[in-house]
C-alpha positions as CSV (number, residue, x, y, z in Angstrom):
1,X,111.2,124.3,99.1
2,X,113.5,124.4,96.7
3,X,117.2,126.3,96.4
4,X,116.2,128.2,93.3
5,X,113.2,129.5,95.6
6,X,114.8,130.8,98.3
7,X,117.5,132.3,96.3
8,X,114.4,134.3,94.5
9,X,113.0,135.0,98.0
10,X,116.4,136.4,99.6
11,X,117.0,138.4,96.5
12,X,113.2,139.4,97.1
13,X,114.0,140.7,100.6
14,X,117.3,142.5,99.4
15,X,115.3,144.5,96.5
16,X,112.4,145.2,98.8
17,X,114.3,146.4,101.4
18,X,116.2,148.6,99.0
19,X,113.5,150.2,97.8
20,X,111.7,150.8,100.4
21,X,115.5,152.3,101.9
22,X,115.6,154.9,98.5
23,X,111.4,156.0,99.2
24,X,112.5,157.2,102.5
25,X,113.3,161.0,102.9
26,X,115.7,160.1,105.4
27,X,116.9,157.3,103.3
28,X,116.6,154.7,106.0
29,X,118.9,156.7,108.7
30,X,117.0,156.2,111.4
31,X,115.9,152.9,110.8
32,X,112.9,153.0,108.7
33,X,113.9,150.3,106.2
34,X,114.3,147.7,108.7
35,X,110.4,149.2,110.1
36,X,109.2,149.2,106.8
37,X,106.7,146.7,106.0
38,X,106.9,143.9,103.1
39,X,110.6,143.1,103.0
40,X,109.5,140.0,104.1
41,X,107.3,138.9,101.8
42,X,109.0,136.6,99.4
43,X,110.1,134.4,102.3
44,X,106.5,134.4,103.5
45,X,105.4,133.5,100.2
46,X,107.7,130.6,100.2
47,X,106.4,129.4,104.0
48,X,103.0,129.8,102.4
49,X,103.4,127.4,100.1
50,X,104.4,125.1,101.6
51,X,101.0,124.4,103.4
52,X,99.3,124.7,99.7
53,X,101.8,121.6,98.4
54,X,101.1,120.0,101.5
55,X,97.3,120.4,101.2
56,X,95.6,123.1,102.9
57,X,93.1,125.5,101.1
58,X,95.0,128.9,100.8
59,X,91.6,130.3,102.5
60,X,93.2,128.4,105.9
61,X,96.4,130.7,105.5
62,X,96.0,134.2,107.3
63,X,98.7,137.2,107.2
64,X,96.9,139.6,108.4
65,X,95.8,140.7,111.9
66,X,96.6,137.0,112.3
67,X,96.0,137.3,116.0
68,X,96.3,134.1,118.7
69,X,95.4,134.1,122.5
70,X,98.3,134.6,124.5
71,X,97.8,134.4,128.8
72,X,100.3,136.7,130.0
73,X,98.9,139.3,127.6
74,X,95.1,139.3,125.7
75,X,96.5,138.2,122.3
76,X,99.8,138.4,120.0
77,X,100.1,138.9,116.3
78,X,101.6,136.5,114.7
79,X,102.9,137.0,110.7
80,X,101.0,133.7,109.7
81,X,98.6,131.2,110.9
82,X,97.6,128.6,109.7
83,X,93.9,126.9,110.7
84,X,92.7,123.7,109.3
85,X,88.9,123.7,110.3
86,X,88.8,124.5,114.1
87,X,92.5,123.5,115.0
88,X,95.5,125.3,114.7
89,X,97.9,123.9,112.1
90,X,101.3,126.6,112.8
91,X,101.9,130.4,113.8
92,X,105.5,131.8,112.2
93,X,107.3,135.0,113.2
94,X,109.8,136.6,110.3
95,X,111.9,138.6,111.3
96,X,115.2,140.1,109.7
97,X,118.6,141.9,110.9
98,X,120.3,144.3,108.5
99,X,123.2,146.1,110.5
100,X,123.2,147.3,114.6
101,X,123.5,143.4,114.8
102,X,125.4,143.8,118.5
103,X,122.3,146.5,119.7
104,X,119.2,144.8,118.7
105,X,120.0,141.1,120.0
106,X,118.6,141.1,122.7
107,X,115.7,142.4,121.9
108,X,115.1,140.3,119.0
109,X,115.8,137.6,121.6
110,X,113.1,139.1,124.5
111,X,110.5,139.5,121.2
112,X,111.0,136.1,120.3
113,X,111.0,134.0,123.4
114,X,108.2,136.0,124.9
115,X,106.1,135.4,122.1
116,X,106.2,131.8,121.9
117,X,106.4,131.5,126.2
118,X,103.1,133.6,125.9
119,X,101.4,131.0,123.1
120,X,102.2,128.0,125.2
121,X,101.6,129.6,128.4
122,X,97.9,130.2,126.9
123,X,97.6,126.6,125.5
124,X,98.7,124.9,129.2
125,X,96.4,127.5,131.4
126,X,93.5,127.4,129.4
127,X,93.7,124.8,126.4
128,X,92.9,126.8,123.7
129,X,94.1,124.3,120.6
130,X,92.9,120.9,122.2
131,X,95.4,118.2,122.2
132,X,96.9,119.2,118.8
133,X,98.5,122.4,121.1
134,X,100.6,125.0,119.3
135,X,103.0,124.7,116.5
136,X,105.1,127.7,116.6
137,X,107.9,128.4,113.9
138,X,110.8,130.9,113.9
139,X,112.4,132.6,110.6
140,X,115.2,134.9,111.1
141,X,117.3,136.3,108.4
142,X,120.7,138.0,109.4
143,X,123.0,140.2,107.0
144,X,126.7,139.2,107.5
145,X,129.1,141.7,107.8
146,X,132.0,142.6,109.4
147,X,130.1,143.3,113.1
148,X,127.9,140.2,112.6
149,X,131.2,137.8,112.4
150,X,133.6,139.4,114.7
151,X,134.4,136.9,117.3
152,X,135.1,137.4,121.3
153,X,132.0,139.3,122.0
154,X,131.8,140.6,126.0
155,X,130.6,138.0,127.9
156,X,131.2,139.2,131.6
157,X,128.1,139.5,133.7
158,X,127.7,140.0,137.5
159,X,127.6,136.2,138.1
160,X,129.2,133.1,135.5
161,X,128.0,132.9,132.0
162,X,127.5,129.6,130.1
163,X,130.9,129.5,128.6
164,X,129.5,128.4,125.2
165,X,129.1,132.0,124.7
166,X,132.8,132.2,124.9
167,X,134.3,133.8,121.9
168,X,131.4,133.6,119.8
169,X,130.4,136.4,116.8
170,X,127.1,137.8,117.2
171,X,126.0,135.3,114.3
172,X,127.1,132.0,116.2
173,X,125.0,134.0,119.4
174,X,121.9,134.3,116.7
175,X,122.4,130.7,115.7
176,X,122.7,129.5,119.1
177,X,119.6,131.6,120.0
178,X,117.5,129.4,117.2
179,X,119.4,126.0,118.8
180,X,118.5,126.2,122.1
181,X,114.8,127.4,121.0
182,X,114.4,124.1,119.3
183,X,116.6,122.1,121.5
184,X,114.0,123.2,124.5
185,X,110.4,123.0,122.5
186,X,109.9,126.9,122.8
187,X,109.7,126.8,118.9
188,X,108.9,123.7,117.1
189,X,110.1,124.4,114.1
190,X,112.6,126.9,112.9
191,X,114.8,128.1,109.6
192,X,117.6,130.8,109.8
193,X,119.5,132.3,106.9
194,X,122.3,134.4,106.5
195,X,123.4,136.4,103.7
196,X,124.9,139.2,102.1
197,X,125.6,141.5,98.6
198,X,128.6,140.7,97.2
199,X,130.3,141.8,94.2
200,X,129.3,138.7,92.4
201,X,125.8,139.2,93.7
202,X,123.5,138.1,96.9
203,X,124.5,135.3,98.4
204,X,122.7,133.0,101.2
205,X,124.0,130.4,103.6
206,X,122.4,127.9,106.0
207,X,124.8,127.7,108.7
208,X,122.1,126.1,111.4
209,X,122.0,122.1,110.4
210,X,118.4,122.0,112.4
211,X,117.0,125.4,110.9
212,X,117.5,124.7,107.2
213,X,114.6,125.3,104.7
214,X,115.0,121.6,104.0
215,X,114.3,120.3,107.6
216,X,111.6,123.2,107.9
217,X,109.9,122.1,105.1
218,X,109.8,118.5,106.5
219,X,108.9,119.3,109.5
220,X,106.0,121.8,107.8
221,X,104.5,118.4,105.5
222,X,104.7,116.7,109.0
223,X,102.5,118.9,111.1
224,X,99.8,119.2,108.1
225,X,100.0,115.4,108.0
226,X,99.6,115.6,112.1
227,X,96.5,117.8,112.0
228,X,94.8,116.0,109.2
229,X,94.7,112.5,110.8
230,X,93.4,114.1,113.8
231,X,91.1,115.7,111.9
232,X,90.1,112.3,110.0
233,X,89.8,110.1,113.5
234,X,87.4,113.3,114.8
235,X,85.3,112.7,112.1
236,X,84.9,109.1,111.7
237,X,84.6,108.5,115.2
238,X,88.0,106.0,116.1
239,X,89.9,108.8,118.2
């Protein structure tokens, strides 16, 4: 994954979302933009390929009603899977925060921890992916702006909070969010961007060291490699 590609797939998301912003009568007042589907899609394109360079038939790669078994629930959509033969390769979420960064935390945090405790839940209760279990990657993009950075956030609750959240922006919060997901296995892989338009043009930045598209694209070659030497000792008998 290189630079030049994700600077074509952030610009993607900008333009996208844009346009999508100008076909709305309401012009994207009440949100519609950020509902609107597609925005997305050059980042997904990006993921995508990712499993083609490392080897796996795009035919294996499913964006739509890409459904998995969840146990809390029957089933959760997921943006893509990826199946090699009968075993699941990776499920990724994408999702995005343009503006009302300070309202929609938590529930971009509820969404995505849910999601992934559900998946694993499923694979411990009832086993569903054998012993290759579930892969589960996070994408987040967040717009910086002047809400997003603004440091010394509330953090007073009814009992202590974890003073790390002490004086944060709402943008360390979102990268600490990704940190901890990875730190504790409830994703497995992860890659969060921030950006914004500037004068000089759209800009992107990779604040996370452990969410980078460099390190998700390792750890992307690494799973395919996982699955496929399964795969191999299934079939010729030494697993």
């Amino acid at each position: 994954m290189q630079k030049e590609d994700v600077q074509r797939a952030i610009e993607s998301f900008w333009s996208t979302r844009e346009s999508q912003r100008a076909r709305l009568e309401d012009a994207g007042k009440s949100g519609g933009a950020a509902r609107a589907n597609g925005h997305m899609g050059g980042i997904e394109k990006i993921v995508a390929d990712e499993f083609l360079n490392a080897g796996v038939p795009a035919e294996c790669i499913t964006t739509r009603q890409a459904y998995l078994p969840g146990f809390y629930r029957v089933r959760k959509q997921w943006d893509l899977v990826v199946i090699l033969e009968d075993m699941l390769v990776a499920a990724f979420e994408f999702k995005s925060m343009v503006g009302s960064v300070g309202k929609n935390l938590n529930n971009r945090f509820e969404e995505a921890l849910g999601s992934a405790t559900d998946t694993h839940a499923a694979q411990i209760k009832n086993n569903p992916y054998g012993d290759v279990g579930a892969w589960l990657g996070y994408v987040f993009i967040l717009q910086e702006d002047n809400e997003s950075e603004q440091r010394d956030r509330g953090t007073s609750a009814l009992f202590p909070t974890d003073p790390v959240f002490g004086g944060m922006s709402y943008n360390q919060r979102y990268q600490e969010m990704v940190r901890r997901f990875l730190g504790e296995n409830i994703y497995q892989a992860g890659w969060f961007v921030t950006t914004k338009v500037t004068d000089e043009g759209i800009v992107y930045n990779e604040p996370l060291a452990t969410a980078t598209a460099e390190a998700f694209s390792i750890q992307i070659r690494a799973r395919v490699a996982f699955v496929k030497s399964v795969l191999k000792s299934r079939k010729t008998g030494s697993a």
